[in-house]
Backbone as a chain_set.jsonl record, in Angstrom:
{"seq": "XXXXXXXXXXXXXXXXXXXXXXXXXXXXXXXXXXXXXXXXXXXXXXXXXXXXXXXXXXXXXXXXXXXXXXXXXXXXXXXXXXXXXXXXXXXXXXXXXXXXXXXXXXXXXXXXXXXXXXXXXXXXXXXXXXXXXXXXXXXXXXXXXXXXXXXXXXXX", "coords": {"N": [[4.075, -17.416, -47.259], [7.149, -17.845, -45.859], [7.862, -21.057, -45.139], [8.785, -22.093, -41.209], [8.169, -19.697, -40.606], [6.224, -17.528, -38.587], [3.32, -15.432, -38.557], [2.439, -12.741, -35.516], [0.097, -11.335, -33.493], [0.848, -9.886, -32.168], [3.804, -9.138, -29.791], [2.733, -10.182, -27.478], [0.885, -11.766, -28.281], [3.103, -13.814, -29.226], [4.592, -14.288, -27.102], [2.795, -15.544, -25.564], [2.029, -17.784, -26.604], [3.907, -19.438, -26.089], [5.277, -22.557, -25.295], [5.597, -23.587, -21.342], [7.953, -25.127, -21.392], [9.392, -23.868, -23.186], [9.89, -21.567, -22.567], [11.797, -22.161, -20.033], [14.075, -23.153, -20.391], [15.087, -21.323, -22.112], [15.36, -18.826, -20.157], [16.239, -19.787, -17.696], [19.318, -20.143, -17.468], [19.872, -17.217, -17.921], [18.305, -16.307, -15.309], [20.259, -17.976, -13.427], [22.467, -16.493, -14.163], [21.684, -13.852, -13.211], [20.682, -14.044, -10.351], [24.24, -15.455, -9.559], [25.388, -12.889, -9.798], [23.52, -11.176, -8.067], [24.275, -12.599, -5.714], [27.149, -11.783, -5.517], [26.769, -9.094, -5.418], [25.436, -8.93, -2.734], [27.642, -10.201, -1.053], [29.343, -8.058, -1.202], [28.329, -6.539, -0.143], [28.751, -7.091, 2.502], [31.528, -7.919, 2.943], [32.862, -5.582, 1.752], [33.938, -2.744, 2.909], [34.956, -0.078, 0.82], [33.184, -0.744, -1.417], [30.444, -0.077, -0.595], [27.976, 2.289, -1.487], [25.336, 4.178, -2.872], [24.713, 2.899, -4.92], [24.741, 0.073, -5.398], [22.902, -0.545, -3.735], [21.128, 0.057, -5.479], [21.395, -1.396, -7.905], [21.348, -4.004, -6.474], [18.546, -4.695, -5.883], [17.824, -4.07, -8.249], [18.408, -6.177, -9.469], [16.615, -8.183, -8.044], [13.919, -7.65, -8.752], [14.421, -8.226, -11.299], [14.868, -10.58, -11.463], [12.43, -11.785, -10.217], [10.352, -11.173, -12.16], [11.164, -12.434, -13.813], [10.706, -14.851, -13.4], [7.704, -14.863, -12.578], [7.181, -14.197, -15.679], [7.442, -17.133, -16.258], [6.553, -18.873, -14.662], [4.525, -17.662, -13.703], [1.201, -15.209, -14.296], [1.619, -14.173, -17.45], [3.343, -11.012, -17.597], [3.904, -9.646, -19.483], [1.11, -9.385, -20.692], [-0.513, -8.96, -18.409], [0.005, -7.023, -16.802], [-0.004, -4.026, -15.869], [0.352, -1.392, -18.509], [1.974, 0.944, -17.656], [3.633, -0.49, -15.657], [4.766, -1.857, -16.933], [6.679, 0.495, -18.32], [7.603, 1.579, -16.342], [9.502, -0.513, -15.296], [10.992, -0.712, -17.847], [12.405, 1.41, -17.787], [13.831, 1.175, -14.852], [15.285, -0.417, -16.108], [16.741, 0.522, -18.126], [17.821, 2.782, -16.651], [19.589, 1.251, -14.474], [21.606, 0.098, -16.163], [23.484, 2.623, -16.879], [23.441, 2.89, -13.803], [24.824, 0.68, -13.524], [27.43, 0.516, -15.225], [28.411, 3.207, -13.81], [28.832, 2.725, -11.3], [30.688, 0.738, -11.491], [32.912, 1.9, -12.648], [33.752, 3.897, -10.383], [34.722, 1.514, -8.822], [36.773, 0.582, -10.191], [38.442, 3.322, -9.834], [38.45, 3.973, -7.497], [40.157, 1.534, -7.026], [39.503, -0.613, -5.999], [39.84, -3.527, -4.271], [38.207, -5.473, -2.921], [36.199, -5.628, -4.269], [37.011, -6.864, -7.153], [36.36, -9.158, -8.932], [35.164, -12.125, -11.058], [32.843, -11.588, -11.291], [32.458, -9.443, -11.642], [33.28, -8.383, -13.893], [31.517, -9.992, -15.453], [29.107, -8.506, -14.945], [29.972, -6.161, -15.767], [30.492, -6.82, -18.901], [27.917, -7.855, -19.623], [26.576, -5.459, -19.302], [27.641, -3.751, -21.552], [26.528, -5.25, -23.516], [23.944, -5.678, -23.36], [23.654, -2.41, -24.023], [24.653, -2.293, -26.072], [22.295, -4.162, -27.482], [20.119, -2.696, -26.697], [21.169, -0.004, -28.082], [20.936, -1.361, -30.719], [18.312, -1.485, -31.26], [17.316, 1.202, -31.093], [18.553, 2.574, -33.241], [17.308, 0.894, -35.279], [14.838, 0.78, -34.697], [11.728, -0.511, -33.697], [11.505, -2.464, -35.464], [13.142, -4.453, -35.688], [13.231, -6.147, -33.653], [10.908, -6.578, -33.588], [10.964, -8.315, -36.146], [12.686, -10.212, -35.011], [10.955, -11.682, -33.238], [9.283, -13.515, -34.841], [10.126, -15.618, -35.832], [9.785, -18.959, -35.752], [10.928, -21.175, -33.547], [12.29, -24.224, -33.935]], "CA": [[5.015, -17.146, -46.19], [8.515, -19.078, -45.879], [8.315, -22.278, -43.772], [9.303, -21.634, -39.879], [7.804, -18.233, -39.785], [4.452, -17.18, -38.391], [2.808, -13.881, -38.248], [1.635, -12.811, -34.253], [-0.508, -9.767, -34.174], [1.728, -8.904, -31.398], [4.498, -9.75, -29.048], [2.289, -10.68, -26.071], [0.761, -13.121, -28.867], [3.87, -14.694, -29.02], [4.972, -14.924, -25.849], [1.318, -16.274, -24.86], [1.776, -18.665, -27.701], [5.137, -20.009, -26.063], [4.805, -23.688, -24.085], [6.533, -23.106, -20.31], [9.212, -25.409, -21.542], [10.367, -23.531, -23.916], [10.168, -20.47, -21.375], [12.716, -22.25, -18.596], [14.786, -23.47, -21.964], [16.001, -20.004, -22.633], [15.347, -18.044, -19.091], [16.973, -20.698, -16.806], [20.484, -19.725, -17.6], [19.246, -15.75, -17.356], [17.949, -16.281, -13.624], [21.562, -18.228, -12.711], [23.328, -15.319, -14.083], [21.241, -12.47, -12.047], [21.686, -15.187, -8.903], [25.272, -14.955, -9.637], [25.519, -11.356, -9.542], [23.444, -11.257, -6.38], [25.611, -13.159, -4.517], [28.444, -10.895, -5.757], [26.474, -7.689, -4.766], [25.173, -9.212, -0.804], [28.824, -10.609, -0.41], [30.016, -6.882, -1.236], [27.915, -5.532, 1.132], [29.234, -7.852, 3.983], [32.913, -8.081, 3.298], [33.826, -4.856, 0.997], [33.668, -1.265, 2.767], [34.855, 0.422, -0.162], [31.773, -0.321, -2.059], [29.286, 0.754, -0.291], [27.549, 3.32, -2.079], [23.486, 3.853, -2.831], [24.553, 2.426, -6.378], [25.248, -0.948, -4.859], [21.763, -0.584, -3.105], [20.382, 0.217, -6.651], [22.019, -2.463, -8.29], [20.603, -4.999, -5.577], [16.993, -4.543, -6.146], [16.858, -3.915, -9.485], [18.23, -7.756, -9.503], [15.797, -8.481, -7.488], [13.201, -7.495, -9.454], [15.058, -8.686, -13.26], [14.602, -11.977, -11.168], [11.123, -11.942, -10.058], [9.731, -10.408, -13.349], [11.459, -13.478, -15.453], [9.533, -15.93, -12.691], [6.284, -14.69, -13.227], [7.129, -14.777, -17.032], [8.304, -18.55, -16.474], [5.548, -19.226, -13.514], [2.82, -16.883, -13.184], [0.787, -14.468, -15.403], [2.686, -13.368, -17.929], [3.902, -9.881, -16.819], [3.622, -8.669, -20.895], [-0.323, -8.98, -20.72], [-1.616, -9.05, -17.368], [0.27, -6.04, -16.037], [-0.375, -2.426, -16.746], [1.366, -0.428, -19.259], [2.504, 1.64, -16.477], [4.231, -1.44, -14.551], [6.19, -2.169, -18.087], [7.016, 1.253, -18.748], [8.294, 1.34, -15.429], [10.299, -1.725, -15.381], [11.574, -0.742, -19.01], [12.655, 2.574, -16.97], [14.686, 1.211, -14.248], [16.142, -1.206, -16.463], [17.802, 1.434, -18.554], [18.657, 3.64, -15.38], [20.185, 0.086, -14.125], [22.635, 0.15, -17.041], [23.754, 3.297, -16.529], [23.935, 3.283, -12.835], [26.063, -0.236, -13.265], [28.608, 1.426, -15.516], [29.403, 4.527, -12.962], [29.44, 1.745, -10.293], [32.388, -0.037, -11.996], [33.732, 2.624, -12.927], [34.022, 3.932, -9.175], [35.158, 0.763, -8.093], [37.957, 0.948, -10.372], [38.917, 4.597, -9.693], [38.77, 3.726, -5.939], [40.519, 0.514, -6.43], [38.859, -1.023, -4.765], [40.722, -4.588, -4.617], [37.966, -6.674, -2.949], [35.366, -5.767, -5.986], [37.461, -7.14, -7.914], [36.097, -10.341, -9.071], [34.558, -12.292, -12.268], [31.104, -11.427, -11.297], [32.409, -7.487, -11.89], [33.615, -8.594, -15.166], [30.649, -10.268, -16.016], [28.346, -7.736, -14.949], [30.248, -4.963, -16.807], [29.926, -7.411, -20.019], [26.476, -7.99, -19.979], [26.155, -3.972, -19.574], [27.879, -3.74, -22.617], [25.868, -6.679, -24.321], [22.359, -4.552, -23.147], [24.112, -1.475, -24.51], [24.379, -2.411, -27.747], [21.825, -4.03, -28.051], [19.37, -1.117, -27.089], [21.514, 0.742, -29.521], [20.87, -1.661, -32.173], [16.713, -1.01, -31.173], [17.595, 3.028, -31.781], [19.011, 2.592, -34.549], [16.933, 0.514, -36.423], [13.852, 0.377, -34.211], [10.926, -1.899, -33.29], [11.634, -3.559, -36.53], [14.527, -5.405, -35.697], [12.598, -6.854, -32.639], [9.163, -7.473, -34.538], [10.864, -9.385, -36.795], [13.011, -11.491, -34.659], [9.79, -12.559, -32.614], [8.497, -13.713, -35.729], [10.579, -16.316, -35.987], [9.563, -19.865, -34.773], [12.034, -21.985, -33.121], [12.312, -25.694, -34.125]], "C": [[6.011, -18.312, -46.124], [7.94, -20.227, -45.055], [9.165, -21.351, -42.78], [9.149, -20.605, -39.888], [6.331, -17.833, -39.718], [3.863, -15.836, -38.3], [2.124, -14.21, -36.583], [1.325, -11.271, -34.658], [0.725, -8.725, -33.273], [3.079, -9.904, -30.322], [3.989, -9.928, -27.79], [1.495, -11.856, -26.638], [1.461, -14.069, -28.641], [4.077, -15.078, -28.321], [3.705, -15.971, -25.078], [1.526, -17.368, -25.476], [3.0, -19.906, -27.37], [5.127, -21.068, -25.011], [6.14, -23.161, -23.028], [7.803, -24.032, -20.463], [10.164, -24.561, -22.238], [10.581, -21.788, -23.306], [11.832, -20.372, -20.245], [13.723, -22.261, -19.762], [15.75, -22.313, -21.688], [15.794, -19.142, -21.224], [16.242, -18.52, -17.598], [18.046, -20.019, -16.832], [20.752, -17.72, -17.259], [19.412, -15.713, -15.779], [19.256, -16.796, -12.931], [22.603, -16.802, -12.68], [22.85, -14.112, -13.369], [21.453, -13.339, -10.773], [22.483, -14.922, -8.44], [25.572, -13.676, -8.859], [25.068, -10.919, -8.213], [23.96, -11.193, -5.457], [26.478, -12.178, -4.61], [28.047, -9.685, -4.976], [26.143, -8.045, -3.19], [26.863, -9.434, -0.053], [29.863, -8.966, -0.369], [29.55, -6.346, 0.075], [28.629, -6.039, 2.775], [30.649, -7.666, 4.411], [33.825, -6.816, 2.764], [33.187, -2.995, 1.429], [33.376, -0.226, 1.731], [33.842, 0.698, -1.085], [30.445, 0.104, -2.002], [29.18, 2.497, -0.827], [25.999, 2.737, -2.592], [23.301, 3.2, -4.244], [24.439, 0.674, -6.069], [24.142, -1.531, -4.59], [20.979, -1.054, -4.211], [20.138, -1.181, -7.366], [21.321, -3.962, -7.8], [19.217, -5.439, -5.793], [16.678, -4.24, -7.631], [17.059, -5.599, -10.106], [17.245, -8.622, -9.56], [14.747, -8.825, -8.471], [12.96, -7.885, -10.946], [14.582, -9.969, -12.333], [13.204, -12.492, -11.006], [10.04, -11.9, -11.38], [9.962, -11.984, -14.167], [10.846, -14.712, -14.32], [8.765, -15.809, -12.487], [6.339, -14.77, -14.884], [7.015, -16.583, -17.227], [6.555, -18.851, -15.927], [4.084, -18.804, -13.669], [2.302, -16.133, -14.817], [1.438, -13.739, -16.306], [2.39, -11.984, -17.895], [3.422, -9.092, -18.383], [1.998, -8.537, -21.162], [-0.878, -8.602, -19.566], [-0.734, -7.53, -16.377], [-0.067, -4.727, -16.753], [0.575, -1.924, -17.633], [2.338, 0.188, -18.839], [3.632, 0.801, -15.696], [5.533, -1.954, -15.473], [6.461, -1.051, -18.03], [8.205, 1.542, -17.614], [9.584, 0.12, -15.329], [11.299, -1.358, -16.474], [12.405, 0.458, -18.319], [14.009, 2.203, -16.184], [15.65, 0.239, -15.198], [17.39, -0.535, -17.437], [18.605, 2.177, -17.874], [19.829, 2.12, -14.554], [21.367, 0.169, -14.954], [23.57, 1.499, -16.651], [24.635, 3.614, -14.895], [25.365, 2.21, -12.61], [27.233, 0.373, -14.121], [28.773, 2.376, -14.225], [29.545, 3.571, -11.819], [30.94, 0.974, -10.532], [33.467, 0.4, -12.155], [34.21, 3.796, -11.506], [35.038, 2.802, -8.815], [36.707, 0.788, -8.691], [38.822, 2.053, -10.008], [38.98, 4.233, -8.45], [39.825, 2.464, -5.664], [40.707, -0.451, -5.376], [39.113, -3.055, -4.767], [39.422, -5.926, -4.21], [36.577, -6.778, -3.368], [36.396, -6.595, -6.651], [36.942, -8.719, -8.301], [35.57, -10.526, -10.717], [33.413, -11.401, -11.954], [31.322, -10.061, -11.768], [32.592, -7.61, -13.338], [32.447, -8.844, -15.871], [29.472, -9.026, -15.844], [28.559, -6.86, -15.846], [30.141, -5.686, -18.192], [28.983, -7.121, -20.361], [25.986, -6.585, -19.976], [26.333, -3.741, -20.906], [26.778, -4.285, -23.802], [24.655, -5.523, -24.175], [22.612, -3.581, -23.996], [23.727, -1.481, -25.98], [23.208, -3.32, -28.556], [20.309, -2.801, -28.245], [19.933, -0.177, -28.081], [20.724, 0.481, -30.78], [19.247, -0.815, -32.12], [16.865, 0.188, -31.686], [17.772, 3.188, -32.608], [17.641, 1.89, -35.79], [14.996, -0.129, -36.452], [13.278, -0.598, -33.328], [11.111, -2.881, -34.007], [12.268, -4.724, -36.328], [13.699, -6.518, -34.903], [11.501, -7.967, -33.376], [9.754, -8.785, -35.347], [11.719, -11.062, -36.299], [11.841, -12.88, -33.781], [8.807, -13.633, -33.484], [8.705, -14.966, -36.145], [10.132, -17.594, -35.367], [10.912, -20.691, -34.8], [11.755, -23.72, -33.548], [12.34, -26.853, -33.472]], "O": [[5.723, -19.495, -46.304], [7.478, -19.794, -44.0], [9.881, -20.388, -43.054], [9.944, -20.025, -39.149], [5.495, -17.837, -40.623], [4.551, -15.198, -37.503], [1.551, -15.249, -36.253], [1.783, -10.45, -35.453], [1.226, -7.616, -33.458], [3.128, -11.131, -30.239], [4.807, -9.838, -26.875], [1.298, -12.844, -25.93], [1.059, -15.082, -28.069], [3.962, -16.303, -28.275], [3.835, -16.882, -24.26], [1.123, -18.295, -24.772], [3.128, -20.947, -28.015], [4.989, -20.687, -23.848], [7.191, -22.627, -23.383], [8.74, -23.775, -19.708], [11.374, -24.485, -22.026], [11.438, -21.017, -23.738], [12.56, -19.454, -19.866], [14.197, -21.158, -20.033], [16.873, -22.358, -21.184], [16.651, -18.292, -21.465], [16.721, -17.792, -16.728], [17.935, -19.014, -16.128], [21.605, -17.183, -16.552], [20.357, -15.239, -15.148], [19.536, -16.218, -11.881], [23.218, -16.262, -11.761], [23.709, -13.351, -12.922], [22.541, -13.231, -10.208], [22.476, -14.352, -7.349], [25.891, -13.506, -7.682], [25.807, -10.428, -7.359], [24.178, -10.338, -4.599], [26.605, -11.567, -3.549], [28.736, -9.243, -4.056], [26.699, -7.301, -2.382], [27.232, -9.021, 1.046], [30.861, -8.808, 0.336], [30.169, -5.879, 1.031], [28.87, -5.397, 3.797], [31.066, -7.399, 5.538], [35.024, -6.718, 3.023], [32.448, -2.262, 0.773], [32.316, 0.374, 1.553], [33.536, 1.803, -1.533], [29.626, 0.477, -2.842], [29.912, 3.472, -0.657], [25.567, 1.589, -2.699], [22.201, 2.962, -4.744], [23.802, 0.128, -6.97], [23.959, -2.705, -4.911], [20.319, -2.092, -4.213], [19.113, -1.861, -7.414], [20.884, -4.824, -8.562], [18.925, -6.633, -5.855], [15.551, -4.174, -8.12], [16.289, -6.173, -10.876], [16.915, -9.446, -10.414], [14.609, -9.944, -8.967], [11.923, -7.907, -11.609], [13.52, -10.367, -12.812], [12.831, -13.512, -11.585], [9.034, -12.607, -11.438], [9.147, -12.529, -14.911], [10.5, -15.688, -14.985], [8.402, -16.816, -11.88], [5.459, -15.466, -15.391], [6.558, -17.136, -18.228], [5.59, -19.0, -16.677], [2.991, -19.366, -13.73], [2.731, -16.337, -15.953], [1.853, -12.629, -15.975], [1.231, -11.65, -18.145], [2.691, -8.101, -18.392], [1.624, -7.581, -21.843], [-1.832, -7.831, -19.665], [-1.132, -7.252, -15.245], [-0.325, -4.521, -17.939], [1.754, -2.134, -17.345], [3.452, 0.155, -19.362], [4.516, 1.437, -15.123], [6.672, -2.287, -15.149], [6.914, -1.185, -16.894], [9.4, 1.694, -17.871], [10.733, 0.563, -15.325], [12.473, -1.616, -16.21], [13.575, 0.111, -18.483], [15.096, 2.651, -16.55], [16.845, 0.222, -14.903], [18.563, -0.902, -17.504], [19.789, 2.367, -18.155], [20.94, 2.462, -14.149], [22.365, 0.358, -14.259], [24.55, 1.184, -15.976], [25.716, 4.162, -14.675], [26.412, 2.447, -12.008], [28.135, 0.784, -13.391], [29.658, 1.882, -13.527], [30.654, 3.684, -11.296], [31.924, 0.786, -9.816], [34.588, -0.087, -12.005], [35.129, 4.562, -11.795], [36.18, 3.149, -8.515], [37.688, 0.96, -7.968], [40.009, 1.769, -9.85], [40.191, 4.137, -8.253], [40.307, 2.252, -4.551], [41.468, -0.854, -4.496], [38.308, -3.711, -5.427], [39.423, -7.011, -4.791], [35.829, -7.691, -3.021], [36.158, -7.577, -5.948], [37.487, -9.51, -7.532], [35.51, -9.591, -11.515], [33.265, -10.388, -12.638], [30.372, -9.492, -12.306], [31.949, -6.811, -14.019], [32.177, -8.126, -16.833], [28.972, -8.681, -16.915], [27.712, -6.595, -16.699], [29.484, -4.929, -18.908], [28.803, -6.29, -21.251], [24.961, -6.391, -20.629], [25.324, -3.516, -21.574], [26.38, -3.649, -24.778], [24.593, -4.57, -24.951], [21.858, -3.625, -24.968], [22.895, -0.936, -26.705], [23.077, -3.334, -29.78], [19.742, -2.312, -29.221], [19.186, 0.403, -28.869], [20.149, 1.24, -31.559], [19.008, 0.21, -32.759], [16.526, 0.304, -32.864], [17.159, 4.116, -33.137], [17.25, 2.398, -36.841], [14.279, -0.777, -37.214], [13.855, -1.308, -32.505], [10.995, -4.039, -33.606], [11.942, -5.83, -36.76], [13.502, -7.63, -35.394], [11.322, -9.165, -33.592], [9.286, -9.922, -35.299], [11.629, -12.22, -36.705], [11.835, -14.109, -33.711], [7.903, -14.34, -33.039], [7.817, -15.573, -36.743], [10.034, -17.416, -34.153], [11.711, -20.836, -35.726], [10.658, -24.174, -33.221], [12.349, -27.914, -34.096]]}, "num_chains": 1, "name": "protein.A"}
C-alpha cells in the first residue's frame, strides 16, 4: 500500500480513529459559517416581513440541528456510531430536503424582492447550496466510491 494511505473497515472507523484536534481543525470554520447564517435567518425574522414564510422556519432548525450534530461529532459521542441508523437516515433526509427548501427560499426572496434579504449571508447560503449540490451529484454519479476512497486518505 502507498505511504499516507490506510485501509478503515469503515467510515465510523475512521472517524473514531480521528484525535478531537483534528475534529475542531476542520469543523470550527463549518460551525462559524452555520452561526453566520443563523444570525442572518433570526435577524430576518425580527426586521424582514417579507420573509416570513414556513421555509424560513425550516431553514432555522435545520441549522440548528447541522450545528448540534457537528458538536457532538467534535464533543460528545460520535453521532456516526452511537446513534441509530434511523437518526442518520433521518438527518441525511432533512439535509437534502434543506437544500431544496433553501433554493425555493431564495428564489422567493428574489421574485418578491424582497430588499431587506438581501445580504452576503443570502449569497453565501445560496453558494454553499450549490457547493452541497454538486457535490451530492458527484456521490450519484459516481457513488460511495468517491467517498470511500477519499476517507482513506490520511492527513499529514
Amino acid at each position: 500500500m502507498p505511504k499516507g494511505y490506510t485501509t478503515y473497515a469503515s467510515a465510523e472507523e475512521y472517524y473514531k480513529n480521528q484525535p478531537i484536534s483534528s475534529k475542531i481543525k476542520y469543523m470550527i470554520p463549518i460551525i462559524i459559517v452555520n452561526l453566520y447564517l443563523l444570525h442572518y435567518i433570526i435577524k430576518l425574522e425580527s426586521v424582514c416581513e417579507c420573509s416570513k414564510d414556513w421555509k424560513r422556519t425550516f431553514i432555522k432548525y435545520s441549522l440548528l440541528i447541522t450545528i448540534a450534530m457537528i458538536l457532538l461529532y467534535i464533543f460528545g459521542p460520535l453521532p456516526y456510531i452511537n446513534l441509530s441508523n434511523l437518526i442518520k437516515y433521518l438527518y441525511a433526509i432533512v439535509g437534502f430536503i434543506s437544500l431544496i427548501v433553501i433554493f425555493l427560499y431564495i428564489r422567493q426572496l428574489r421574485t418578491l424582492k424582497c430588499k431587506c434579504s438581501e445580504s452576503n449571508a443570502r449569497i453565501l447560503m445560496e453558494v454553499i447550496n450549490y457547493i452541497k449540490s454538486a457535490w451530492l451529484l458527484l456521490i450519484a454519479i459516481f457513488g460511495g466510491g468517491l467517498v470511500a476512497g477519499i476517507l482513506r486518505i490520511n492527513s499529514y
